[in-house]
Structure formats: structure tokens, C-alpha cells
PyMOL Python script that loads the backbone (N, CA, C, O; Angstrom):
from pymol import cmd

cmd.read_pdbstr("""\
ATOM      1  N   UNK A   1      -8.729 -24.348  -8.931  1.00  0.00           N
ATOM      2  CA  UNK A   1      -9.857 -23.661  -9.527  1.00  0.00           C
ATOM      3  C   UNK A   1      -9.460 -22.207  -9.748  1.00  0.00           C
ATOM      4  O   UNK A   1      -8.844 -21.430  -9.020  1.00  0.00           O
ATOM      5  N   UNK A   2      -9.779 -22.117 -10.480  1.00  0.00           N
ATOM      6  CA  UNK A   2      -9.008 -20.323 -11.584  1.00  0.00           C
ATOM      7  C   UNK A   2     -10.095 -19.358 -10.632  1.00  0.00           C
ATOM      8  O   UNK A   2     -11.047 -19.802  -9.990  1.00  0.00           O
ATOM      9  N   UNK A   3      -9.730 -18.121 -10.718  1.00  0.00           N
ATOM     10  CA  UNK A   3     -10.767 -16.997 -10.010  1.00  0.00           C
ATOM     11  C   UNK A   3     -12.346 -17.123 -10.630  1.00  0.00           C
ATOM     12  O   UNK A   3     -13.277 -17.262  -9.837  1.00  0.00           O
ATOM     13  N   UNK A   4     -12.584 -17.067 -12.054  1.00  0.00           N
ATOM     14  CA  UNK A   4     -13.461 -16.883 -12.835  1.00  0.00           C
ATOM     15  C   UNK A   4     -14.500 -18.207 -12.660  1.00  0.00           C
ATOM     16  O   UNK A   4     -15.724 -18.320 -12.728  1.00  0.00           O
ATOM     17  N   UNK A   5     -13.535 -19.029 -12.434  1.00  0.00           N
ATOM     18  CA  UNK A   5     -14.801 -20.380 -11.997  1.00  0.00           C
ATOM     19  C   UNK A   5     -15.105 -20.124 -10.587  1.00  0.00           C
ATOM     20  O   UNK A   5     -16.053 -20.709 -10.063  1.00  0.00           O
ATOM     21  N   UNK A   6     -14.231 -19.132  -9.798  1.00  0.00           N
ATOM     22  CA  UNK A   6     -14.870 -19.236  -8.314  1.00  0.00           C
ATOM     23  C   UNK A   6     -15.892 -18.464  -8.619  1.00  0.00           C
ATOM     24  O   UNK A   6     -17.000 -18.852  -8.248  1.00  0.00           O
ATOM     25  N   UNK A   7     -15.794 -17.264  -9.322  1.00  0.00           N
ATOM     26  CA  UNK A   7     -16.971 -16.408  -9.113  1.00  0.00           C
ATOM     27  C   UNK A   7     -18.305 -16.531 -10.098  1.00  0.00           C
ATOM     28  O   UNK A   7     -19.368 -15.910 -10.057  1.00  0.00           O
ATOM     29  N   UNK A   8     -17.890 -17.460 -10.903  1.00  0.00           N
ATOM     30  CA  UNK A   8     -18.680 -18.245 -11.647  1.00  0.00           C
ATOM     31  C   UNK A   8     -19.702 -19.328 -10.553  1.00  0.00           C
ATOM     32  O   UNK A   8     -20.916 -19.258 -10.360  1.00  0.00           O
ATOM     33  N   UNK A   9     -18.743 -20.254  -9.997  1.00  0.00           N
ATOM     34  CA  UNK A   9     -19.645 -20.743  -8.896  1.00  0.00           C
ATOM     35  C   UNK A   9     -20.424 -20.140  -8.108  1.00  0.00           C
ATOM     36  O   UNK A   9     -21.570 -20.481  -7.813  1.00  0.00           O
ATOM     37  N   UNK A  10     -19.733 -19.059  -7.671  1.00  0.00           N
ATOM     38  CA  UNK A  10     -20.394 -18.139  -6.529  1.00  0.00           C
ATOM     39  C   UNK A  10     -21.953 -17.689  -7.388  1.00  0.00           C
ATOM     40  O   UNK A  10     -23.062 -18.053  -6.997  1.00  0.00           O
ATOM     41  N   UNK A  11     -21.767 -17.055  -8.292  1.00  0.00           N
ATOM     42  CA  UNK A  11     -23.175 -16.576  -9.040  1.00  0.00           C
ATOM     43  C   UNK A  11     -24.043 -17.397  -9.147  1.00  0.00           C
ATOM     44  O   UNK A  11     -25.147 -17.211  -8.636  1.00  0.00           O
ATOM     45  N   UNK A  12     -23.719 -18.572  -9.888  1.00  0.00           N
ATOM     46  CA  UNK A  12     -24.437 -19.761  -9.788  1.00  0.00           C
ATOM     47  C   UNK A  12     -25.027 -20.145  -8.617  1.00  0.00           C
ATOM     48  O   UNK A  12     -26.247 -20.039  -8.498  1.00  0.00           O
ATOM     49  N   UNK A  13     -24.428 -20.524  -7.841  1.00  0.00           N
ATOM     50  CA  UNK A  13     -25.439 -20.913  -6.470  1.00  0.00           C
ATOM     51  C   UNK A  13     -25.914 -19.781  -5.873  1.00  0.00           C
ATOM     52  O   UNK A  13     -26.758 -19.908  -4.986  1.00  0.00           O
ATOM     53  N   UNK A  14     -25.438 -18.441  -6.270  1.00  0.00           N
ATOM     54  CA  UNK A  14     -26.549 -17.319  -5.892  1.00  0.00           C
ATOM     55  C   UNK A  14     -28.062 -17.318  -6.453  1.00  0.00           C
ATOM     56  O   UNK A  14     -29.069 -17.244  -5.748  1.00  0.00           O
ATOM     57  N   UNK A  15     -28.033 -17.396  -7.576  1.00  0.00           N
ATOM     58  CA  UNK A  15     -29.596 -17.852  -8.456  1.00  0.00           C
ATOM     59  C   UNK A  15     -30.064 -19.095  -8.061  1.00  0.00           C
ATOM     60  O   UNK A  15     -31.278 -19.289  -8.125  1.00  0.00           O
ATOM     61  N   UNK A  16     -28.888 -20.505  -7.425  1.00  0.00           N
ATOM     62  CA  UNK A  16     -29.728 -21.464  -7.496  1.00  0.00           C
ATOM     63  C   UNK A  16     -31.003 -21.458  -6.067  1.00  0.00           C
ATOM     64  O   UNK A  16     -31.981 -22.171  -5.847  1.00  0.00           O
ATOM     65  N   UNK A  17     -30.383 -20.278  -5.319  1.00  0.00           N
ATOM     66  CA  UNK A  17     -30.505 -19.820  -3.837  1.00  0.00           C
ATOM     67  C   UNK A  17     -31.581 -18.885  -3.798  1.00  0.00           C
ATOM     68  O   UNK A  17     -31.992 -18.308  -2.791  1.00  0.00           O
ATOM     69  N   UNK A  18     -32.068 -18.760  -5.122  1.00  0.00           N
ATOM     70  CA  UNK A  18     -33.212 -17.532  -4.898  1.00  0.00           C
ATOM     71  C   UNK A  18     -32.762 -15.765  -4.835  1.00  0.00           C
ATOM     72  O   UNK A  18     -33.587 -14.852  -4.859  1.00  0.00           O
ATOM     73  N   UNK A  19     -31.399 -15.611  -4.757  1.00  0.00           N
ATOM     74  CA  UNK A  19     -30.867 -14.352  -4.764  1.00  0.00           C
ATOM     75  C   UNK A  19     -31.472 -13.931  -6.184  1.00  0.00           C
ATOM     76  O   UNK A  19     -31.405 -14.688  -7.152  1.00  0.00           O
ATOM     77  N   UNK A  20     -32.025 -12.758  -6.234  1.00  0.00           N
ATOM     78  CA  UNK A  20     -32.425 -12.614  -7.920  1.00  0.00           C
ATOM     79  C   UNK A  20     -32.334 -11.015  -8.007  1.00  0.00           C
ATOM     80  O   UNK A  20     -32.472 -10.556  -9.141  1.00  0.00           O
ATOM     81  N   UNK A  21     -32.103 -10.032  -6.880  1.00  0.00           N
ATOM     82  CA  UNK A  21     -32.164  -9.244  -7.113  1.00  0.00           C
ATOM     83  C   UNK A  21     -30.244  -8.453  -7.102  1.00  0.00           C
ATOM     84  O   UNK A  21     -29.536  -8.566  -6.101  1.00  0.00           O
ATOM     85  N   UNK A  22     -29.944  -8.005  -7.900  1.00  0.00           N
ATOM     86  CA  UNK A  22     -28.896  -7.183  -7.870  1.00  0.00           C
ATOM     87  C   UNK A  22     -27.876  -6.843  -6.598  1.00  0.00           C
ATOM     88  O   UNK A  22     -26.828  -7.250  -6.095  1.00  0.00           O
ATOM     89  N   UNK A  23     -28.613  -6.103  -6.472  1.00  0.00           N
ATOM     90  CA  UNK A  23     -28.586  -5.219  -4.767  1.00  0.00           C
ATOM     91  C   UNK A  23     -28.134  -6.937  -3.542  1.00  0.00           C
ATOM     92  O   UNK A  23     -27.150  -6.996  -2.804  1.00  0.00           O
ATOM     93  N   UNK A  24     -28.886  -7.734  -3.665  1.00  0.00           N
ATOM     94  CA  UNK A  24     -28.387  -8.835  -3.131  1.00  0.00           C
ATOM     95  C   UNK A  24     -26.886  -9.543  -3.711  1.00  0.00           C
ATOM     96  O   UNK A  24     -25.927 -10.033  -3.116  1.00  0.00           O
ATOM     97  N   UNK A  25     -27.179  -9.347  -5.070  1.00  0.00           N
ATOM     98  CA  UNK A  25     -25.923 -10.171  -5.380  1.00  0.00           C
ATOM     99  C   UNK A  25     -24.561  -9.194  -4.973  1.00  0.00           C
ATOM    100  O   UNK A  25     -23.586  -9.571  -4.321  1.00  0.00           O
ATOM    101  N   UNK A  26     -24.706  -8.329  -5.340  1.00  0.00           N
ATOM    102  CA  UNK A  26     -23.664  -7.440  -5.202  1.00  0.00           C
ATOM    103  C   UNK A  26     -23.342  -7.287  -3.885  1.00  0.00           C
ATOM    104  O   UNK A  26     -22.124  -7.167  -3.756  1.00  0.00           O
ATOM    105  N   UNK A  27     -24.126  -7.229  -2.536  1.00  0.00           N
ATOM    106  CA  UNK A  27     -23.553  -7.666  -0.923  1.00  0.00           C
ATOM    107  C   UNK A  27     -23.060  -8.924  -1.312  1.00  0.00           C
ATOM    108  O   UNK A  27     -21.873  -8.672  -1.110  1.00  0.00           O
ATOM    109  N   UNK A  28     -23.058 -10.314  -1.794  1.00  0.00           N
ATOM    110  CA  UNK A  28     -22.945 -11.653  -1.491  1.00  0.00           C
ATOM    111  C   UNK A  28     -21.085 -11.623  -2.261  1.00  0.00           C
ATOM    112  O   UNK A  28     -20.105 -12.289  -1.925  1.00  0.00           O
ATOM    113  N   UNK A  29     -21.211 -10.731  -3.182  1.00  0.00           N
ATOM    114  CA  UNK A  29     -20.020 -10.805  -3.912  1.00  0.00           C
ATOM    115  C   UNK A  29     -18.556  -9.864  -3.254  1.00  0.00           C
ATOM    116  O   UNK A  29     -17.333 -10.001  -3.207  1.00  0.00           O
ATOM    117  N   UNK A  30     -19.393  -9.073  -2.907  1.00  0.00           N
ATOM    118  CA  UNK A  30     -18.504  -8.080  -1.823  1.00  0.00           C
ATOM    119  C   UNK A  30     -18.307  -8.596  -0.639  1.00  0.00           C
ATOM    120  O   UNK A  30     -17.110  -8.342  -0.504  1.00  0.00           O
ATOM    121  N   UNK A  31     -18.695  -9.264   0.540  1.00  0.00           N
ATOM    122  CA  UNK A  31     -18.873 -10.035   0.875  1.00  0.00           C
ATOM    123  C   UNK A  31     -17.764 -11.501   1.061  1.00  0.00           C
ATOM    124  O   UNK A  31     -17.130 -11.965   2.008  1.00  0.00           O
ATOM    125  N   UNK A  32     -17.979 -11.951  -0.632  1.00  0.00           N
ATOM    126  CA  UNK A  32     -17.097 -12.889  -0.653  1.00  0.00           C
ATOM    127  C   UNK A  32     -16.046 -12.374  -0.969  1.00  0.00           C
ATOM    128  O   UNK A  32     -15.184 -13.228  -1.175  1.00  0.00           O
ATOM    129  N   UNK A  33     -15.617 -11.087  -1.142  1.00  0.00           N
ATOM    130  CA  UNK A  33     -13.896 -10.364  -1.605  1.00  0.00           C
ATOM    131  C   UNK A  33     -13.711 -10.145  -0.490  1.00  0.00           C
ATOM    132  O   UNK A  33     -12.571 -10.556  -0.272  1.00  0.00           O
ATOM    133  N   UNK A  34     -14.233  -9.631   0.648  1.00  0.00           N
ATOM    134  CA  UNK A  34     -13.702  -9.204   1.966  1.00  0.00           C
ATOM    135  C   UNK A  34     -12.953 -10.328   2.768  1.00  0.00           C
ATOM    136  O   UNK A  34     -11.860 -10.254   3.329  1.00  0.00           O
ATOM    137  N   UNK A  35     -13.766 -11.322   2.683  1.00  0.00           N
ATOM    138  CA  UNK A  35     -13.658 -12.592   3.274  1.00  0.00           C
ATOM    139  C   UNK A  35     -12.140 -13.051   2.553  1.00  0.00           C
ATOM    140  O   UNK A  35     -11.203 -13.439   3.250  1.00  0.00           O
ATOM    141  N   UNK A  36     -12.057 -12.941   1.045  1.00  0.00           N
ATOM    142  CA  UNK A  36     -10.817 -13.290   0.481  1.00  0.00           C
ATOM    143  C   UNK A  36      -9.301 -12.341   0.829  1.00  0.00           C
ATOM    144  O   UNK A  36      -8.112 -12.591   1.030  1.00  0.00           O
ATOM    145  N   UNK A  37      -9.874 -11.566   0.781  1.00  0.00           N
ATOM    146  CA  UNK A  37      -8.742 -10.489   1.226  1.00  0.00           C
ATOM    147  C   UNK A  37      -8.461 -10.449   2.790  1.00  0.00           C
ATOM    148  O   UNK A  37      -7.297 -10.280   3.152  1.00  0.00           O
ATOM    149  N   UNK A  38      -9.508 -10.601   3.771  1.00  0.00           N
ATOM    150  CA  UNK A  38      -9.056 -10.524   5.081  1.00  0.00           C
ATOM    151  C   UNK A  38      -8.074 -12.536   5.087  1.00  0.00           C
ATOM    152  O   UNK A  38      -7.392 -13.043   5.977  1.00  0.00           O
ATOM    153  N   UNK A  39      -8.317 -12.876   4.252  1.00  0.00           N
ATOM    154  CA  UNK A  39      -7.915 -14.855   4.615  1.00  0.00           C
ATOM    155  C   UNK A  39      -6.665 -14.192   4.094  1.00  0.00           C
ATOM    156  O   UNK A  39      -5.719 -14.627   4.753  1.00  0.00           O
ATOM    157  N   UNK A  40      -6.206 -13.203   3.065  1.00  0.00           N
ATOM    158  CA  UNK A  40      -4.881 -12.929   2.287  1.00  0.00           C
ATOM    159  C   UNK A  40      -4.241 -12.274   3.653  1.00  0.00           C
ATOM    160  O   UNK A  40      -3.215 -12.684   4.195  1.00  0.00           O
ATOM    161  N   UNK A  41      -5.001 -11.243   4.070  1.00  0.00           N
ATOM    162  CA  UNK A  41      -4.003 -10.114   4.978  1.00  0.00           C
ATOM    163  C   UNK A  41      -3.529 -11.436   6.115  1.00  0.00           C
ATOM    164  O   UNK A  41      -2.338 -11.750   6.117  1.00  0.00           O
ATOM    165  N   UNK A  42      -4.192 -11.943   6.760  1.00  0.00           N
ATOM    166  CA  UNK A  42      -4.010 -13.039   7.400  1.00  0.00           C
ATOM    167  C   UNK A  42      -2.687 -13.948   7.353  1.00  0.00           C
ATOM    168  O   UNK A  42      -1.844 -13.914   8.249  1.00  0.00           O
ATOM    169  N   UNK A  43      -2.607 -14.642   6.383  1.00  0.00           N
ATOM    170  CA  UNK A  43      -1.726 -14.848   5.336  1.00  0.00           C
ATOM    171  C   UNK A  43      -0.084 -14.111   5.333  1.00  0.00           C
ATOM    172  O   UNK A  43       1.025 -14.625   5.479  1.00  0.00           O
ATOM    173  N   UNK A  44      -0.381 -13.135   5.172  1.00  0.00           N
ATOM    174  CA  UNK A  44       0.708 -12.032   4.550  1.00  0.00           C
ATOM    175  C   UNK A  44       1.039 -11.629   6.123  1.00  0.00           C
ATOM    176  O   UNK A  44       2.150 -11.116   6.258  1.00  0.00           O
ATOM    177  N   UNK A  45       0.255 -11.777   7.342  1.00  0.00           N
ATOM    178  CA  UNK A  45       0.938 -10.948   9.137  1.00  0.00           C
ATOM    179  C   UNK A  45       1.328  -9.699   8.950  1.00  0.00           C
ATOM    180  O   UNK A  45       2.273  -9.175   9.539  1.00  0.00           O
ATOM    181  N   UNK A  46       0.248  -8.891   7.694  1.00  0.00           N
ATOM    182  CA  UNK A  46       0.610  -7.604   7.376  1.00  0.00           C
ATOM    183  C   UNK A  46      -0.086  -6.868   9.287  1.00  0.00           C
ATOM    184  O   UNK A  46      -0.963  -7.053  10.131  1.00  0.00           O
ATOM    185  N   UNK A  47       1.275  -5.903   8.931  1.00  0.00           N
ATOM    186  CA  UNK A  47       0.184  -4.702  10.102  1.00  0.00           C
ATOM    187  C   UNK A  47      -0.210  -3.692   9.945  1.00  0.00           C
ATOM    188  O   UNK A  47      -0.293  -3.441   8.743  1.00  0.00           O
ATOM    189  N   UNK A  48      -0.578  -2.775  10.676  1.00  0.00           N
ATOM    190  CA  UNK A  48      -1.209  -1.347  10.560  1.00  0.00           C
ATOM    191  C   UNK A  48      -0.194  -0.581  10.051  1.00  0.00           C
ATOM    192  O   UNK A  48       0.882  -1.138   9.836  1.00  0.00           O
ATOM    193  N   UNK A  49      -0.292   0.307   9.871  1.00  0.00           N
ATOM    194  CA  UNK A  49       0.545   1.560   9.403  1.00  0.00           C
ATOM    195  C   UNK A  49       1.079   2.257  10.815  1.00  0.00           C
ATOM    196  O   UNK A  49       2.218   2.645  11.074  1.00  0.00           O
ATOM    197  N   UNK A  50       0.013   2.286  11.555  1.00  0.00           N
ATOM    198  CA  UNK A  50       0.304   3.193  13.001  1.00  0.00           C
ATOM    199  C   UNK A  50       1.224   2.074  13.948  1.00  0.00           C
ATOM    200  O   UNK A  50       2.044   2.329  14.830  1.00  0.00           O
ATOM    201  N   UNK A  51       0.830   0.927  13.493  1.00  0.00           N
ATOM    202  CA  UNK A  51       1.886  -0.411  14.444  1.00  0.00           C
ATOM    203  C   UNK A  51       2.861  -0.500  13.632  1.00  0.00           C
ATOM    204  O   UNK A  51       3.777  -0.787  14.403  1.00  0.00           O
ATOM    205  N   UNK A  52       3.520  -0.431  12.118  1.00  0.00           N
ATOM    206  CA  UNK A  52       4.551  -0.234  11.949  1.00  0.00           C
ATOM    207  C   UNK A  52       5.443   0.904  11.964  1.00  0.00           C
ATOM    208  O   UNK A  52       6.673   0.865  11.914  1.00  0.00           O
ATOM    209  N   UNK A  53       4.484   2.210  12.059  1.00  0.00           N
ATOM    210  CA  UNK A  53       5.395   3.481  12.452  1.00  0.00           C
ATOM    211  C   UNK A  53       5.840   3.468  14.062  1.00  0.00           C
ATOM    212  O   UNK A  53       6.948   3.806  14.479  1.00  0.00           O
ATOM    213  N   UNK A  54       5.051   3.138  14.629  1.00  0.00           N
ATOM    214  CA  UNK A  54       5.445   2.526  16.314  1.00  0.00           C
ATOM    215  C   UNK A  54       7.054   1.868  16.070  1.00  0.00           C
ATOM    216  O   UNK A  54       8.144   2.376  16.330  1.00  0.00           O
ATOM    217  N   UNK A  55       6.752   0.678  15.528  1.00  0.00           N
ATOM    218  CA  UNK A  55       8.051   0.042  15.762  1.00  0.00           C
ATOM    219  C   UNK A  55       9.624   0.610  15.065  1.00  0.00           C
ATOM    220  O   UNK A  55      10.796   0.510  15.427  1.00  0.00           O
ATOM    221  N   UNK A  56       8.852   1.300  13.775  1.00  0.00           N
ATOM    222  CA  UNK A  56      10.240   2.189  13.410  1.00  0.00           C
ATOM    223  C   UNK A  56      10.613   2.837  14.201  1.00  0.00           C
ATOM    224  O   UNK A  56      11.719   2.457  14.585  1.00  0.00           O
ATOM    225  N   UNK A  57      10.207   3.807  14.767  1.00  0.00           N
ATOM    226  CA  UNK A  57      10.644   4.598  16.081  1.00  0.00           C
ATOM    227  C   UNK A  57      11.095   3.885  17.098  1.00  0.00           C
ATOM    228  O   UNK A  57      11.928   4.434  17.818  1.00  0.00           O
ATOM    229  N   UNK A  58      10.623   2.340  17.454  1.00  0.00           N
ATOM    230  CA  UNK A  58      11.653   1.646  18.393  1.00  0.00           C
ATOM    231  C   UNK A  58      12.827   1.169  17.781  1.00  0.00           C
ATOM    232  O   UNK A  58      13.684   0.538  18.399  1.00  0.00           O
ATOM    233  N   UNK A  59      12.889   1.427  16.684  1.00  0.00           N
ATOM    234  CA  UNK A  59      14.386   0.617  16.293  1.00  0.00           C
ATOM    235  C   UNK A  59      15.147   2.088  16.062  1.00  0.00           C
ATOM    236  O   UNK A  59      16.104   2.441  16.751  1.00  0.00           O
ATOM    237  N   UNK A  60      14.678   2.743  15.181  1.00  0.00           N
ATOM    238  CA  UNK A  60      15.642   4.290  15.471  1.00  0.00           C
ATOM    239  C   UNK A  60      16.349   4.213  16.971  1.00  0.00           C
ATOM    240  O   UNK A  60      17.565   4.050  17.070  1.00  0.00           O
ATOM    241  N   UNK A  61      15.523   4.338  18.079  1.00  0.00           N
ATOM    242  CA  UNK A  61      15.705   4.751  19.455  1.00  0.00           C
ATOM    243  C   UNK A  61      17.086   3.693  19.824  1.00  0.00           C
ATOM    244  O   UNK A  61      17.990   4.121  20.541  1.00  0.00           O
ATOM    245  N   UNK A  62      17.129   2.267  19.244  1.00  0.00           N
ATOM    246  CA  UNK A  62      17.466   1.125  19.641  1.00  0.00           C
ATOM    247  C   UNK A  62      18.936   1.547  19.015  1.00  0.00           C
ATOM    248  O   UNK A  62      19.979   1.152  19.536  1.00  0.00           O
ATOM    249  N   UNK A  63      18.909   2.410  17.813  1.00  0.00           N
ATOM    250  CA  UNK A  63      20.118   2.054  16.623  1.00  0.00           C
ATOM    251  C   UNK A  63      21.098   3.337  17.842  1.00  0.00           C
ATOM    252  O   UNK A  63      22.201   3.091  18.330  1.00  0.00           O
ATOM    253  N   UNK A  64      20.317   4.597  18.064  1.00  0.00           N
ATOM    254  CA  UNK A  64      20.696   5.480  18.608  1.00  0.00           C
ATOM    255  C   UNK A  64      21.446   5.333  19.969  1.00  0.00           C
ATOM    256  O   UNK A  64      22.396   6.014  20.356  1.00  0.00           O
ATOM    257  N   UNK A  65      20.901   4.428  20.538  1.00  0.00           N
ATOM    258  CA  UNK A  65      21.232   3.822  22.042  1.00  0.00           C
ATOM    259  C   UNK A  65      22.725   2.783  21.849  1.00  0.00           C
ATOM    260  O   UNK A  65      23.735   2.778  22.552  1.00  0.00           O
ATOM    261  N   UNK A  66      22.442   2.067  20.799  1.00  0.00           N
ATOM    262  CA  UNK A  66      23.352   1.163  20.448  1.00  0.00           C
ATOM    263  C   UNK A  66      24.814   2.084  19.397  1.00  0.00           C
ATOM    264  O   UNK A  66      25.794   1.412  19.074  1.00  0.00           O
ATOM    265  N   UNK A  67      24.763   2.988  19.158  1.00  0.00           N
ATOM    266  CA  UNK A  67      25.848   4.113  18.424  1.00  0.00           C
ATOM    267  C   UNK A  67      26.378   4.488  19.660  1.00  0.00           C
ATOM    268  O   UNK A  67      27.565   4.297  19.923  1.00  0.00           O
ATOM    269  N   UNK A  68      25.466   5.092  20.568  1.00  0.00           N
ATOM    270  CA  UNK A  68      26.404   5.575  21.422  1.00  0.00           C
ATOM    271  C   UNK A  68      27.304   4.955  22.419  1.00  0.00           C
ATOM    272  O   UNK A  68      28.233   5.624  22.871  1.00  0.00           O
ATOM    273  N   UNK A  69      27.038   3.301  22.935  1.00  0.00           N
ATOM    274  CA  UNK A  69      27.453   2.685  23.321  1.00  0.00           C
ATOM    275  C   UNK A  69      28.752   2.270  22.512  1.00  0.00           C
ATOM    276  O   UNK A  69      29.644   1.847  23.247  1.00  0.00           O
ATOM    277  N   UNK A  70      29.006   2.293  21.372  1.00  0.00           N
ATOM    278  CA  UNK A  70      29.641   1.861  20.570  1.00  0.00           C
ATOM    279  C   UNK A  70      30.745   3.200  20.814  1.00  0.00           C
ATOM    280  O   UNK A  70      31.945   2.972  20.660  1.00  0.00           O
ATOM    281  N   UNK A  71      30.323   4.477  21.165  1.00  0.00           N
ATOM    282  CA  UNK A  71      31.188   5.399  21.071  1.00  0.00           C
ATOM    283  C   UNK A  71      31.752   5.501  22.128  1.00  0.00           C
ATOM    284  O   UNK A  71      32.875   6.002  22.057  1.00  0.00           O
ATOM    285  N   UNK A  72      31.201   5.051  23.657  1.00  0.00           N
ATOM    286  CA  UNK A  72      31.519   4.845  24.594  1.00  0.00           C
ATOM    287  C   UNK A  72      32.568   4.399  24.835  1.00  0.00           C
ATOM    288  O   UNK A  72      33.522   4.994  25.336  1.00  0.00           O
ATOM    289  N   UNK A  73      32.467   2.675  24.315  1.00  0.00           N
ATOM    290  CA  UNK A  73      33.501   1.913  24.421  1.00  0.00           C
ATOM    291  C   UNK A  73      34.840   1.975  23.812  1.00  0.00           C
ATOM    292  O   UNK A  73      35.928   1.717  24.328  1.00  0.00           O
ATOM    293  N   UNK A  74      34.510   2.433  22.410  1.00  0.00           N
ATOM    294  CA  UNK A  74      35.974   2.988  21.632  1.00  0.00           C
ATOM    295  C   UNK A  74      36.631   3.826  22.300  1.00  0.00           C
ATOM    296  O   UNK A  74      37.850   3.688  22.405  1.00  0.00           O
ATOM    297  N   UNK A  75      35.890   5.000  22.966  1.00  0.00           N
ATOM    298  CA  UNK A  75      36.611   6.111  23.485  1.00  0.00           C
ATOM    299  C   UNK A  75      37.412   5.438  25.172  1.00  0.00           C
ATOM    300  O   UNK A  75      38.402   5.885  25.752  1.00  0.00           O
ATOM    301  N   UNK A  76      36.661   4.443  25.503  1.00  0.00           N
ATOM    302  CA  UNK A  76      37.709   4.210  26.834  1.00  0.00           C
ATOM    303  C   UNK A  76      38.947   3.068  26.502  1.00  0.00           C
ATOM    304  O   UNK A  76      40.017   2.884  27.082  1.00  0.00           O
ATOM    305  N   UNK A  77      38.449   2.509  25.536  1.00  0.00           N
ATOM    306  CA  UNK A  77      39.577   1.884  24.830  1.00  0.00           C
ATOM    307  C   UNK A  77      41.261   2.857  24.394  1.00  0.00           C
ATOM    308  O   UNK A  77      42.468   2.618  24.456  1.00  0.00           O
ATOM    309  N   UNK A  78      40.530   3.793  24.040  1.00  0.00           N
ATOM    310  CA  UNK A  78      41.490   5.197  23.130  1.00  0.00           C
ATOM    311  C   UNK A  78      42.465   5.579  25.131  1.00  0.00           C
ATOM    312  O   UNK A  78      43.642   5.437  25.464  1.00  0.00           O
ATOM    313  N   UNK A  79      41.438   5.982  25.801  1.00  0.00           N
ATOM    314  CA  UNK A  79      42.008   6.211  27.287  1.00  0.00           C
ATOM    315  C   UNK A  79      42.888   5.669  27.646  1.00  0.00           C
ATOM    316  O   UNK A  79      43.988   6.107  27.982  1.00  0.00           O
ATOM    317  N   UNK A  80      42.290   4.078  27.599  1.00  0.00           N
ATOM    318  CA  UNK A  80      43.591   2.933  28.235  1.00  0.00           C
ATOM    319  C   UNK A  80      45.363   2.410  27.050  1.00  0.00           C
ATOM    320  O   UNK A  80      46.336   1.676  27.220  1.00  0.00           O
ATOM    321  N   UNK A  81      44.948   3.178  26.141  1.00  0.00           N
ATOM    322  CA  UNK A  81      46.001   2.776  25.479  1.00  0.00           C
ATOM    323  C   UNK A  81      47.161   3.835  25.834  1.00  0.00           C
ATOM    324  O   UNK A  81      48.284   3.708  25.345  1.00  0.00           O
TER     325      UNK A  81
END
""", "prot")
cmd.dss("prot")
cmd.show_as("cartoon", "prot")
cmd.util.cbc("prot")
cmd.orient("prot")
């Protein structure tokens, strides 16, 4: 079913429902986009902005921790030769 028949349906059984005033339809329709978009974000395991700047900063910290180990080991390698 294409978008235009959903919201085609949706209107339709809004009038068949007695909704007649504007102001009603327009909560029922907003409403039904929130509902569509939170089922999408859902969907998508999008996250926050503040939970993905969190985790960038744990992987910086991780890359930083893991360089220097890396410099560690070369350099006692360089020792023993």
C-alpha cells in the first residue's frame, strides 16, 4: 500500500469516526507520523547524539591506549636486538 492510500485510509476512517473538526484531524495525523517515524527510528537502532559523542570519545581513548602499546612494544623489540 503506497503512502497516499495510507493517508487516504487514515482520513477516511477519520470522518467515518465522527472526527469532523480540523484541529482533531490534524492531532490524529500527527499522531500517526510520530508513531511512523518512532517504528522507523526503531528500525534504523539510531542513537542520541550525546550517546554517540560518548562512544567516540571511547574509541579515541581506546585508539590512543592501543598506539602507545604499539610503541611500547616496537621500542623493546629495537632494545633486544
Amino acid at each position: 500500500m503506497s503512502n497516499s492510500e495510507k493517508f487516504l485510509k487514515t482520513i477516511s476512517g477519520l470522518i467515518e469516526n465522527g472526527i469532523l473538526t480540523s484541529k482533531d484531524i490534524k492531532k490524529e495525523i500527527s499522531t500517526d507520523l510520530k508513531f511512523g517515524r518512532d517504528k522507523l527510528v526503531g528500525k534504523l537502532q539510531l542513537v542520541s547524539r550525546e550517546e554517540f559523542e560518548i562512544l567516540k570519545k571511547r574509541i579515541n581513548k581506546q585508539d590512543l591506549a592501543i598506539k602507545k602499546l604499539l610503541k611500547k612494544k616496537n621500542s623493546k623489540k629495537v632494545k633486544k636486538s
